[in-house]
C-alpha positions as CSV (number, residue, x, y, z in Angstrom):
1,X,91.3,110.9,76.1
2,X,87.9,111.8,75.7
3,X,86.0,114.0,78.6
4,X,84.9,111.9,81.2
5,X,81.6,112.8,82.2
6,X,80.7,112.6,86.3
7,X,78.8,109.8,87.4
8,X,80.3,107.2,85.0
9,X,80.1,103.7,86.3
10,X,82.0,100.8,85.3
11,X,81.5,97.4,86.9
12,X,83.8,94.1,87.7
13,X,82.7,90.8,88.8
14,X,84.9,87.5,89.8
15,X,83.9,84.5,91.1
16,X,85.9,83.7,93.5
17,X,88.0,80.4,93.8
18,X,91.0,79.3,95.9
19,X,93.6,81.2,94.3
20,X,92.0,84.2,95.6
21,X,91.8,83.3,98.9
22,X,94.1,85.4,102.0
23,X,95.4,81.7,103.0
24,X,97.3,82.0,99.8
25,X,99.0,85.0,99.9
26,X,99.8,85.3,102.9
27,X,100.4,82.6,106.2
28,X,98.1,79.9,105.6
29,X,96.6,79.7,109.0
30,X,94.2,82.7,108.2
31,X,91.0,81.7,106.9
32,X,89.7,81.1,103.5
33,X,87.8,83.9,102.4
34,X,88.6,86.6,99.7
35,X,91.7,88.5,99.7
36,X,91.7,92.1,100.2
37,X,94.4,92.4,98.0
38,X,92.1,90.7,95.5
39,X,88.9,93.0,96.5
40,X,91.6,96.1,95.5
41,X,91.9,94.2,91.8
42,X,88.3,94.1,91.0
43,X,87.4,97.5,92.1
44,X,90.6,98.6,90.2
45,X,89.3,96.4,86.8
46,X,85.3,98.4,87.7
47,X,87.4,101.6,87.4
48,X,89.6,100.6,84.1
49,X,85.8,99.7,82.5
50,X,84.2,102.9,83.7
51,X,86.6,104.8,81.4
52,X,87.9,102.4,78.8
53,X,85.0,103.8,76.2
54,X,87.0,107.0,76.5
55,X,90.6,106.2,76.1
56,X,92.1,106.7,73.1
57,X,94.1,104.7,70.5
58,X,97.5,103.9,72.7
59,X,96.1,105.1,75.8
60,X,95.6,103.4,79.4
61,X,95.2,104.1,82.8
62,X,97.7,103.0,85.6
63,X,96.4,102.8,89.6
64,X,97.9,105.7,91.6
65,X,96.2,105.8,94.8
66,X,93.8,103.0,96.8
67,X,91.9,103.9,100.1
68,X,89.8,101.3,100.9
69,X,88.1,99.3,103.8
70,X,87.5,95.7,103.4
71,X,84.7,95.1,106.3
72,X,83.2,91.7,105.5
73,X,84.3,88.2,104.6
74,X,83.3,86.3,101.3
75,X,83.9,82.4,100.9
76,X,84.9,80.3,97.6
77,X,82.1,79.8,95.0
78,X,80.5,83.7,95.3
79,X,81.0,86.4,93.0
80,X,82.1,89.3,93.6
81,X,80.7,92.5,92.0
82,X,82.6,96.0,92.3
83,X,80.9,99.3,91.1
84,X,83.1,102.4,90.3
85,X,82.0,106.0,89.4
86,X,83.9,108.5,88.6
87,X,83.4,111.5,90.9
88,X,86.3,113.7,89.5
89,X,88.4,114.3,86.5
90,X,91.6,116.8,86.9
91,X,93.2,116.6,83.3
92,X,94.3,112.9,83.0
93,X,93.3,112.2,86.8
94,X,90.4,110.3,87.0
95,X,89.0,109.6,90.8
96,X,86.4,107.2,91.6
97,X,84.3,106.0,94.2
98,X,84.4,102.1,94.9
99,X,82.7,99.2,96.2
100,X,82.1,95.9,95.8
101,X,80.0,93.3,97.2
102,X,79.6,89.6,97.3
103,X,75.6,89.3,96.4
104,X,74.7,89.0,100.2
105,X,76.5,92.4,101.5
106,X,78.4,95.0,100.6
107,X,81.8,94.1,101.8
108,X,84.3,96.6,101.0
109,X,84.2,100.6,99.7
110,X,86.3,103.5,99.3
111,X,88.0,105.3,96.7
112,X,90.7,104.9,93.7
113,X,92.9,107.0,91.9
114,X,94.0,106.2,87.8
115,X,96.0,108.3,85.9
116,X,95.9,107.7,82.1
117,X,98.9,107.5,80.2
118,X,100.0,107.3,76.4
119,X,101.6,103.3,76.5
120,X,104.6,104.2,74.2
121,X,106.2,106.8,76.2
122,X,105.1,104.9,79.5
123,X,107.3,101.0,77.9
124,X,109.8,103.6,76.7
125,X,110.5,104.7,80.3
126,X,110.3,101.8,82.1
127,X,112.5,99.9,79.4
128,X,115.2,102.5,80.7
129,X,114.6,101.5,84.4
130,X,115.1,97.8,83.2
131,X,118.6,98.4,81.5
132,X,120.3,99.5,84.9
């Protein structure tokens, strides 16, 4: 991996559509708007793009640590745009500041946690857990 410089932003947007909706994943009664669990996944694919330019060949990054708040509701048919910047870099620890927001508000923010890793060692370890 290449030095990260501080302040590097990446950015993910989804539009969002039923699938991604809490009344999916969990009881069905709740209402239809956007997921947090969802809201999580685009500030983590933000984070993945802020750094992707400086991966190398056979490298990638794996979530370690999410600490968000999810503080306003977004319907079916918006998109949802998350913003992360990388505020620290610790060898292959990369932290980030996250938001994301719906085009109307700002409806969630916090901070992420990706560690890179080298993907041959990373398959050959899990590959062992799978054998068991």
């Amino acid at each position: 991996m290449r030095q990260i410089p501080l302040g590097t932003k990446g950015t993910f947007t989804l539009h969002v559509q039923p699938e991604h909706l809490a009344n999916r994943f969990k009881d069905a009664t709740l209402p239809q708007v956007l997921a947090t669990p969802v809201m999580i996944l685009i500030m983590e694919n933000a984070a993945l793009n802020a750094m992707r330019a400086f991966l190398d060949a056979g490298e990638s990054a794996v979530g370690t640590a999410v600490d968000v708040r999810h503080f306003a509701a977004t319907p079916v048919g918006r998109d949802v745009r998350a913003t992360a910047e990388v505020v620290n870099v610790e060898g292959k620890r990369i932290d980030f500041k996250v938001s994301a927001s719906d085009g109307i508000e700002e409806i969630g923010s916090g901070t992420h946690q990706r560690i890179v890793i080298d993907l041959r060692s990373f398959n050959e370890r899990l590959a062992k857990k799978g054998s068991h």
